[in-house]
MMTF fields as JSON, N, C-alpha, C and O atoms, coordinates in Angstrom:
{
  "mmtfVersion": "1.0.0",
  "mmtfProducer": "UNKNOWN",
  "numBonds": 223,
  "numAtoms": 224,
  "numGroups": 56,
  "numChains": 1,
  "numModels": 1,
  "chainsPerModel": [1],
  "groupsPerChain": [56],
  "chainIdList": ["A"],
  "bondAtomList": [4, 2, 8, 6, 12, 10, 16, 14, 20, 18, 24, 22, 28, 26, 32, 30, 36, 34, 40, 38, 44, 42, 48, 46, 52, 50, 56, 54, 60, 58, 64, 62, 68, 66, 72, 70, 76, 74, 80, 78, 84, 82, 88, 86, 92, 90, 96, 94, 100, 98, 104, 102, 108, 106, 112, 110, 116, 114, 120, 118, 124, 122, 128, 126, 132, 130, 136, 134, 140, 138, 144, 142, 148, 146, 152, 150, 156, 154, 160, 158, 164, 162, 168, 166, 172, 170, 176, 174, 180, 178, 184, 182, 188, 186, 192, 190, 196, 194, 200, 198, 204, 202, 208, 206, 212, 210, 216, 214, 220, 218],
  "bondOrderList": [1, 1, 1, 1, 1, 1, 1, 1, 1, 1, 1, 1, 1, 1, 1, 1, 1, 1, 1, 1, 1, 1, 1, 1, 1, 1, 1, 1, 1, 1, 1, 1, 1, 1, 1, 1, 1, 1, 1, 1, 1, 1, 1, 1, 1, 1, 1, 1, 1, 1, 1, 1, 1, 1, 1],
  "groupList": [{"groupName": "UNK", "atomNameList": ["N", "CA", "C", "O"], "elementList": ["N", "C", "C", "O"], "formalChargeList": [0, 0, 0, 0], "bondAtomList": [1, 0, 2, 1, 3, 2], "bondOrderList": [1, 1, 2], "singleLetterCode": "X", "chemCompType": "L-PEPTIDE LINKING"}],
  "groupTypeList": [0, 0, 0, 0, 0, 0, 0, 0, 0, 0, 0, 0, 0, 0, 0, 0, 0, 0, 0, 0, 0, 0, 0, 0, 0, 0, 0, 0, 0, 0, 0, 0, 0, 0, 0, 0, 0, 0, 0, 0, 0, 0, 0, 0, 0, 0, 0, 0, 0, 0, 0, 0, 0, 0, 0, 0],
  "groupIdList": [1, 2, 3, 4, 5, 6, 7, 8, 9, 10, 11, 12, 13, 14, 15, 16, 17, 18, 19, 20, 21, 22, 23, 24, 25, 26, 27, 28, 29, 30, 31, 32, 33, 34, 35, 36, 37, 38, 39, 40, 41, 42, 43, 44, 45, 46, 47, 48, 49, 50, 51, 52, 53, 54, 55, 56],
  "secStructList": [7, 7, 2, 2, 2, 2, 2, 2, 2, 2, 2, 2, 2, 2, 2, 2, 2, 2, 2, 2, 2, 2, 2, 2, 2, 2, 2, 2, 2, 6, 6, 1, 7, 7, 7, 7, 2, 2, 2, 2, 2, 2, 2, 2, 2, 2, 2, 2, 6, 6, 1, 7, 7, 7, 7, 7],
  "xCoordList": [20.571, 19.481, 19.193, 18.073, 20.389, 20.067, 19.222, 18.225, 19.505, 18.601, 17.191, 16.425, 17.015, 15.426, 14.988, 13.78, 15.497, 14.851, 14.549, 13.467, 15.453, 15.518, 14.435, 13.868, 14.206, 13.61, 11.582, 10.575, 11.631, 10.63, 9.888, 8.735, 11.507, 11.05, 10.619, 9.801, 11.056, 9.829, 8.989, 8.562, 8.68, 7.421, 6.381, 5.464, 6.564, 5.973, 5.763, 4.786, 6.851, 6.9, 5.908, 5.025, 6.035, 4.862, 3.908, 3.256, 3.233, 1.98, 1.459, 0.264, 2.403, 2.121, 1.775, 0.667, 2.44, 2.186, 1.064, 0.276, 1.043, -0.502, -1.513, -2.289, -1.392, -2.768, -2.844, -3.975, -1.736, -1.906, -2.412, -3.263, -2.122, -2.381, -3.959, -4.324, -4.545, -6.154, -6.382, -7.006, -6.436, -6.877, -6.994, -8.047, -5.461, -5.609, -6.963, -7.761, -7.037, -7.851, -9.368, -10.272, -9.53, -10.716, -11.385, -12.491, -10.384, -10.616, -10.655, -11.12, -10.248, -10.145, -11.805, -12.783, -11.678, -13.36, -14.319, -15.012, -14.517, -15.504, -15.409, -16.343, -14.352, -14.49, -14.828, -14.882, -15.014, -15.736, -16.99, -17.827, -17.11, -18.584, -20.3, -20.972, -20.347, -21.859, -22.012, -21.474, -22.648, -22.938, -24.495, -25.175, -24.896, -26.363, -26.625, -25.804, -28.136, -28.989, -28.578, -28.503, -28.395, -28.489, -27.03, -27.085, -25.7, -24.197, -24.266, -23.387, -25.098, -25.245, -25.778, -25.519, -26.952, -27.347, -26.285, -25.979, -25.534, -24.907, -23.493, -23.163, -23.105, -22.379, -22.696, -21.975, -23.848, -24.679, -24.788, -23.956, -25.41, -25.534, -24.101, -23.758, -23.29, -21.796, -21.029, -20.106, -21.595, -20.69, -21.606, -21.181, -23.279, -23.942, -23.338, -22.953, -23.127, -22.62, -21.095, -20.615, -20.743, -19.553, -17.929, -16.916, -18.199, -17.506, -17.675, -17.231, -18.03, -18.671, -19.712, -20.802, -19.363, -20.171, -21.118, -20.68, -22.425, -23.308, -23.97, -24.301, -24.309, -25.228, -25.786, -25.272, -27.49, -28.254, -29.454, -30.105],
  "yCoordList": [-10.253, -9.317, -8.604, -8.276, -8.402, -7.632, -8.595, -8.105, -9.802, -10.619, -10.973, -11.227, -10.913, -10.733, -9.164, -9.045, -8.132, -7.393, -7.225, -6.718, -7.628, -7.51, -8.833, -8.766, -9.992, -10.561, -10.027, -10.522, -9.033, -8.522, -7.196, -6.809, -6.657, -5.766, -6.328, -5.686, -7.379, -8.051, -8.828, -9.183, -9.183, -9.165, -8.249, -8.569, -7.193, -5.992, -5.423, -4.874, -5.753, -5.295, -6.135, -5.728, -7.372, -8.588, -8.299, -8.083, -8.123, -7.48, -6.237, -6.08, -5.296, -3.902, -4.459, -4.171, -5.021, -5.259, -6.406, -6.589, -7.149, -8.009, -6.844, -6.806, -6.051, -5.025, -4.408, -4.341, -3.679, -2.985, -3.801, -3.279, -4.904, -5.338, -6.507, -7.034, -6.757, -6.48, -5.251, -5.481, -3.851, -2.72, -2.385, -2.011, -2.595, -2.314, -3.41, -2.945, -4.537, -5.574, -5.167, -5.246, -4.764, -4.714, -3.261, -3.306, -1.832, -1.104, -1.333, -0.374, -2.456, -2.986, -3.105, -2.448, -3.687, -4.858, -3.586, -3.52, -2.614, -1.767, -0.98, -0.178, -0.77, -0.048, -0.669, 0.03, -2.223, -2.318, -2.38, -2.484, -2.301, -2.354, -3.225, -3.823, -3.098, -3.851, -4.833, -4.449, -5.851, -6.336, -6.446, -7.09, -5.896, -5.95, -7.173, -8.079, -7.237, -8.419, -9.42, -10.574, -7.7, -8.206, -9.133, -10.154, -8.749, -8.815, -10.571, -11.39, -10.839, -12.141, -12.995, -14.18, -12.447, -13.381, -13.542, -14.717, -12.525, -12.958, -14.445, -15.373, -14.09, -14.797, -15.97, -16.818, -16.238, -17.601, -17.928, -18.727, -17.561, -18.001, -18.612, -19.742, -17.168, -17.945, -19.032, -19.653, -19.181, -20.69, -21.764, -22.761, -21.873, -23.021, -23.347, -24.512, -22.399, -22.383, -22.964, -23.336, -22.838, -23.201, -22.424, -22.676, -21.561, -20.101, -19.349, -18.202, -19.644, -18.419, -17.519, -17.946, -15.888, -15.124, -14.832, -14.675, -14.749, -14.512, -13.323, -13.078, -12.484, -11.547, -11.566, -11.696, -11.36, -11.071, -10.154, -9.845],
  "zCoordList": [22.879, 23.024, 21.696, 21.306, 21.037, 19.666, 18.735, 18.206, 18.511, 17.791, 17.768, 16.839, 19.308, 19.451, 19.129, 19.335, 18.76, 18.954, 17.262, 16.964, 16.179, 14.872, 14.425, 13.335, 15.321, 14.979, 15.483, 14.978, 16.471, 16.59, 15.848, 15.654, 15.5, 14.224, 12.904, 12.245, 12.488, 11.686, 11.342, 10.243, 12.758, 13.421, 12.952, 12.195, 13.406, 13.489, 11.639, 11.13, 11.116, 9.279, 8.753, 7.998, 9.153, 8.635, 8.691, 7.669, 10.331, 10.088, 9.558, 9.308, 9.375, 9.061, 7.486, 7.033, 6.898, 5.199, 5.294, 4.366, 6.443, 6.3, 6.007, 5.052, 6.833, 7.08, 6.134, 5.651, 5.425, 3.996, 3.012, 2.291, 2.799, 1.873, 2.12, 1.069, 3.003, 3.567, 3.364, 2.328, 3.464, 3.247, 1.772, 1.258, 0.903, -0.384, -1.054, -1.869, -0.688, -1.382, -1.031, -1.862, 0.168, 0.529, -0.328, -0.866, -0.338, -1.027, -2.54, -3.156, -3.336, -4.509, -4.365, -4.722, -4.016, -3.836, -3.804, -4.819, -2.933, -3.368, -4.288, -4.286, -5.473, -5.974, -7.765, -8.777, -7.653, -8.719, -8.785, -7.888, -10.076, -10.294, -10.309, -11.149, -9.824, -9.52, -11.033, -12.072, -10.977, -12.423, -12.54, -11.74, -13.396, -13.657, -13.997, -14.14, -14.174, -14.441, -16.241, -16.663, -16.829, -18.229, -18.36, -19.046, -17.676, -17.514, -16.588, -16.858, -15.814, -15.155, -15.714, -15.498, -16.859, -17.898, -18.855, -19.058, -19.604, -20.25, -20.005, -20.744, -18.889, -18.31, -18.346, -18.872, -17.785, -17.253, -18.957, -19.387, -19.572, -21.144, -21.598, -21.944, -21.423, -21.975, -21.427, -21.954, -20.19, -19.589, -19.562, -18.979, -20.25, -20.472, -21.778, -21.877, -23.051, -23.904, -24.449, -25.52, -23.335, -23.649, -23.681, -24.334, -22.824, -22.88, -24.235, -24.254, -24.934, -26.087, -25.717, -25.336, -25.831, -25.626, -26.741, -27.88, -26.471, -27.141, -27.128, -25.968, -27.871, -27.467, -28.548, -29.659, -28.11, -29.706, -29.578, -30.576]
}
């Protein structure tokens, strides 16, 4: 009986750190920053390019 119950306590730890760590990521995710138009061109330029960034 003791074994199932240690094996249900982490059970229970697994998901508790699934969920934290979905929460931390998801709070990651909104807290960067938007990329503007000029920042998507540049990008798009630098990987037709060749990964060299360009700006002019």
């Amino acid at each position: 009986m003791r074994k199932d119950c240690s094996m249900i306590s982490y059970v229970i730890l697994g998901i508790t750190f699934l969920i934290a760590v979905i929460q931390i990521s998801i709070y990651a995710a909104h807290q960067r920053k938007p990329l503007t138009r000029d920042d998507i061109n540049d990008r798009l330029l630098a990987a037709l390019n060749g990964g060299d960034k360009v700006r002019e």
